[in-house]
C-alpha positions in Angstrom: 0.0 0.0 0.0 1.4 3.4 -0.8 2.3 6.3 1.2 3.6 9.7 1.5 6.9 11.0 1.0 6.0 14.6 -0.3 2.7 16.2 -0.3 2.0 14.7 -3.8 4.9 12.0 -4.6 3.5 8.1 -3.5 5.5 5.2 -2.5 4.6 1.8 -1.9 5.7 0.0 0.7 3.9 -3.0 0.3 2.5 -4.9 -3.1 -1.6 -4.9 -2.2 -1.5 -7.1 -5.8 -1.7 -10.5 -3.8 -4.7 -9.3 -1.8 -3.5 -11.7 1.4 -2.6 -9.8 4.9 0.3 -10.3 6.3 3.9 -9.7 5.8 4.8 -8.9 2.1 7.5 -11.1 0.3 6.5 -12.0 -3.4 3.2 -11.7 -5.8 2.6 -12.0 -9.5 -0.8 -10.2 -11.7 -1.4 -10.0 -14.7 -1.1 -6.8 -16.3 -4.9 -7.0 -18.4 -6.7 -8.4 -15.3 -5.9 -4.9 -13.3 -8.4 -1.8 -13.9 -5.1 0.4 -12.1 -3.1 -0.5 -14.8 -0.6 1.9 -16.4 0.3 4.0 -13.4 1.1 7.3 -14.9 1.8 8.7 -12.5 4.9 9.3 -10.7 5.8 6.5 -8.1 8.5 4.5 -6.7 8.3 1.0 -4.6 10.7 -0.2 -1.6 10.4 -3.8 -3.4 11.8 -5.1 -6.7 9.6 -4.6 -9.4 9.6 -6.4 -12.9 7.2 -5.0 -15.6 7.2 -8.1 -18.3 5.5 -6.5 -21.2 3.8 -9.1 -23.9 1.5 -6.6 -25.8 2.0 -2.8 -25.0 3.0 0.4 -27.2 3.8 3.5 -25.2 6.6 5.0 -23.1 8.5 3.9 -19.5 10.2 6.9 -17.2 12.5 5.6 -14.9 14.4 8.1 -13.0 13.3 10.7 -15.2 14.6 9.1 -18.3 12.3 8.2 -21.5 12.3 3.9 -22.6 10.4 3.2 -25.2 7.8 0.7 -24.3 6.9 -2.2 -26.7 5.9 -5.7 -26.9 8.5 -8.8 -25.6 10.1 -5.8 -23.4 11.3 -6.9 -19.6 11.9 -3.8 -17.4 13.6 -4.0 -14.0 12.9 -1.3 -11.3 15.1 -1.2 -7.8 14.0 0.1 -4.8 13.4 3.4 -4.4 13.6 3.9 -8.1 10.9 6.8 -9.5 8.8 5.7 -11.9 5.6 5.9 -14.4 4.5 4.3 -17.5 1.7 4.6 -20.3 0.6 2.4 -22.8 -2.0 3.8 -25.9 -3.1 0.1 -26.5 -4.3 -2.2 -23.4 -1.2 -4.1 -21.9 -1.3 -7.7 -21.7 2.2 -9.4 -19.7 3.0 -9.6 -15.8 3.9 -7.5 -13.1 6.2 -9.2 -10.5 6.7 -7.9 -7.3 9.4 -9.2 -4.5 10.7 -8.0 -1.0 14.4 -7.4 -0.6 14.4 -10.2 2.3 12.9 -12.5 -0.8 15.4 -11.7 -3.1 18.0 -12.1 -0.6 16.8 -15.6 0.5 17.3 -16.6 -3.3 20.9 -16.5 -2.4 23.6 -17.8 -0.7 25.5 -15.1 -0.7 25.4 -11.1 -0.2 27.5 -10.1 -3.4 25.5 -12.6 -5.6 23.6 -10.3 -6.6 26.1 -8.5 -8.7 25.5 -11.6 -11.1 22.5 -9.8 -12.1 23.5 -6.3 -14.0 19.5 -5.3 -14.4 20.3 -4.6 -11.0 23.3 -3.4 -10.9 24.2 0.1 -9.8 26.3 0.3 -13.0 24.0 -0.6 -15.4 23.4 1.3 -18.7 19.8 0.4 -19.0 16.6 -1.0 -16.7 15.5 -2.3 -20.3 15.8 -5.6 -21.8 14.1 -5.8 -25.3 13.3 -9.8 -26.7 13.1 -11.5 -29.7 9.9 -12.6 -30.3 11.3 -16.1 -29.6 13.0 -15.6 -26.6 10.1 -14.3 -25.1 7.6 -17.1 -26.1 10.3 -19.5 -24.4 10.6 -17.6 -21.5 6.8 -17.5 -20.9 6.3 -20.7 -19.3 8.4 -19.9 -16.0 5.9 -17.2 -15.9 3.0 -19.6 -16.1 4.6 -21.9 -13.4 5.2 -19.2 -11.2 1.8 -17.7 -11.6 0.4 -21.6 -11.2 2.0 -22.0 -7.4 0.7 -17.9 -6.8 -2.3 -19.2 -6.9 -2.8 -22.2 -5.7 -1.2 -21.1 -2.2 -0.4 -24.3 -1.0 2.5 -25.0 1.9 6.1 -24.6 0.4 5.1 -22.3 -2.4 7.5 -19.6 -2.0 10.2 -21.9 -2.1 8.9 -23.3 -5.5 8.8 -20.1 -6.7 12.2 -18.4 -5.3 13.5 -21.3 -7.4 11.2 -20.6 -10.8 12.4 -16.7 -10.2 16.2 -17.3 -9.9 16.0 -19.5 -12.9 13.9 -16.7 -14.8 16.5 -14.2 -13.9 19.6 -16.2 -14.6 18.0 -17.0 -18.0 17.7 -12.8 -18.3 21.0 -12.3 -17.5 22.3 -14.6 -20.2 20.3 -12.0 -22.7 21.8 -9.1 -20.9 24.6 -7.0 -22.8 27.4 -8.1 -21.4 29.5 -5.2 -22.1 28.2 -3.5 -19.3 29.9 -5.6 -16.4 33.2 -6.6 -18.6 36.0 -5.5 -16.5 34.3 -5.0 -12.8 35.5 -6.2 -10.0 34.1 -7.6 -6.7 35.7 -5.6 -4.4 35.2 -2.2 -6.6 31.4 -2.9 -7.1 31.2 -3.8 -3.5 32.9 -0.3 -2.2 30.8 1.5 -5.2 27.7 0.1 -3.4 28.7 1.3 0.1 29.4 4.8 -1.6 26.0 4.8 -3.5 24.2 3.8 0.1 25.9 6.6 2.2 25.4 8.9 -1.0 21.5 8.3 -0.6 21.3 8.5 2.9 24.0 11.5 3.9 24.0 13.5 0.6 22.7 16.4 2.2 24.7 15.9 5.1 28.2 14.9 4.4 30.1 18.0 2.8 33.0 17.0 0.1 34.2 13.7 -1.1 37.0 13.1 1.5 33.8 12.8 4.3 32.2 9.8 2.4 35.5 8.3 2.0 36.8 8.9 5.9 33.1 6.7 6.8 34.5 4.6 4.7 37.7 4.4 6.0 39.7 4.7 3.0 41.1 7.7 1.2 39.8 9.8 -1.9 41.9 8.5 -4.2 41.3 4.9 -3.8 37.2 5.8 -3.7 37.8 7.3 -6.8 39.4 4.9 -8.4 37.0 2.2 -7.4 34.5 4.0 -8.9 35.8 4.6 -12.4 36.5 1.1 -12.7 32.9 0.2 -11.4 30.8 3.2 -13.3 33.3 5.1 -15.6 32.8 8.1 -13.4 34.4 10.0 -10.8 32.4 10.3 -6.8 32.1 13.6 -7.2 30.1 13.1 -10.2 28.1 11.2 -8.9 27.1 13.2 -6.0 26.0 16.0 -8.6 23.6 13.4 -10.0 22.4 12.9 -6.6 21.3 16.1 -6.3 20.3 16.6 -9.3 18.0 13.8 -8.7 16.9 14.8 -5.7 15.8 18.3 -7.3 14.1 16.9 -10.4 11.9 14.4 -7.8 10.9 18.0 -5.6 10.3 19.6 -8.6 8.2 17.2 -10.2 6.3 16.1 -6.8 6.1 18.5 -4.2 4.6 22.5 -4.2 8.0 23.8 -2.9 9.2 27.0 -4.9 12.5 26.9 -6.7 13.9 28.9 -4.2 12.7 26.7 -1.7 13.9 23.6 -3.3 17.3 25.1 -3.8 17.9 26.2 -0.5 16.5 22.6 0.7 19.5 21.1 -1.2 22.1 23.5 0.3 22.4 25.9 -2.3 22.8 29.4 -1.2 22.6 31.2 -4.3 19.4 30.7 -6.5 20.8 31.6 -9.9 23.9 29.1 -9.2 21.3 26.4 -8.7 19.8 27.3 -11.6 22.8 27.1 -13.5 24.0 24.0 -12.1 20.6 22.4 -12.7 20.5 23.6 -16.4 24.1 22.4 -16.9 23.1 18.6 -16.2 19.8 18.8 -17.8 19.7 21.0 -20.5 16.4 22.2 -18.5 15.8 25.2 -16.2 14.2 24.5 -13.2 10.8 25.8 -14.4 10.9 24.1 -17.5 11.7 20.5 -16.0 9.0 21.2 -12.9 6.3 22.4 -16.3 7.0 19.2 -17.9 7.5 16.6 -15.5 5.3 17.9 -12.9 1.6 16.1 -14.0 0.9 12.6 -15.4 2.2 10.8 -18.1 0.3 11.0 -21.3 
């Protein structure tokens, strides 16, 4: 069930999808059996969230950024990702929903999931588009999966971590592998830590050398853990941070520009203005005029 976490911007704890009490862990519906199907507008979910798309023509915004949405298209959504989508013809597919603690139980260890780059915090795209025949042989892991869903008899969330880890190694053998050439465990790992203090302290923690004292090493070697992992440097990302933390306020809450920029620490309007424009191409009023209703 959602939410607040701005006077208009929803987030969903829980998946009410499954319609059962209780603590939430996994559920699977099909996209044409739900009358609140497309969500246009602007949400994120603390859960793992895989849109499989079998009929559909229209567009997915993730994070503020425009996919094309089409038929035999997989999209993967992390926690705390923003994000809406429209379809001009009725969608027909699956949306799967699972808890972190699910996702975790799938694996017997903590870094495994760093096998999967749809989840990686390196990855070029949430996307995955199929071949007409990939998708059709995919399909029946859906149908199993669905099958044990709902049938709710003892043991089935075992039955269907297992169907899920198969369906998402099988992804990951699709998956461009040019993304995660060259990345190493113990970069990824320290990226990770960095990107989880980033979220948590970025309004907080002043310059780079704070994030890298909490993490007991020095700037340099942060740095260099992070080109290796994301091409980038820290400081980089910590714009995009903020940037995306400024593009969510203005698309989501009432706050004035002046508001939202002293929020973020800026203490000179026109410089967050600038700095804005410079990583989006956007002013602040023309990203908050365009991004700041529904999809359509």
């Amino acid at each position: 069930m959602p939410t607040k976490a701005s006077p208009t911007f929803p987030t969903f704890d829980t998946s009410d999808f499954g319609g059962a009490g209780g603590p939430f862990y996994f559920d699977l519906v099909r996209l044409q059996d739900r009358d609140d199907i497309p969500r246009a507008f602007p949400h994120r979910h603390n859960y793992y969230h895989l849109l499989w798309m079998t009929e559909g023509h229209g567009a997915h915004m993730l994070d503020f950024e425009q996919f094309e949405l089409r038929a035999n298209t997989v999209f993967f959504v992390s926690p705390g990702q923003i994000h809406a989508w429209t379809s001009s013809t009725r969608p027909r597919g699956y949306v799967i929903n699972f808890s972190t603690e699910f996702f975790v139980q799938m694996l017997p260890r903590s870094d495994d999931i760093a096998q999967f780059p749809f989840f990686h915090i390196a990855r070029d795209t949430p996307a995955l588009y199929l071949e007409q025949s990939r998708h059709d042989e995919l399909l029946p892991l859906l149908f199993d999966i669905e099958k044990e869903v709902l049938n709710r008899e003892d043991g089935r969330f075992d039955i269907v971590r297992s169907y899920l880890l198969i369906l998402l190694t099988r992804l990951r053998r699709l998956y461009p592998m040019s993304i995660t050439e060259g990345m190493s465990p113990q970069s990824y790992c320290l990226t990770k830590r960095f990107k989880l203090l980033l979220d948590e302290h970025f309004l907080e923690f002043g310059p780079i050398r704070d994030y890298a004292a909490k993490l007991h090493i020095t700037d340099r070697q942060l740095n260099d853990a992070i080109k290796r992992t994301m091409g980038c440097t820290a400081g980089q990302l910590l714009h995009e941070r903020i940037v995306l933390e400024a593009k969510r306020l203005l698309s989501n809450t009432h706050l004035s520009v002046s508001e939202i920029a002293f929020q973020l620490n800026f203490d000179d309007l026109a410089y967050f203005c600038r700095f804005f424009k410079k990583h989006t191409q956007l002013t602040p009023g023309e990203f908050k005029k365009r991004y700041s209703g529904p999809m359509e």
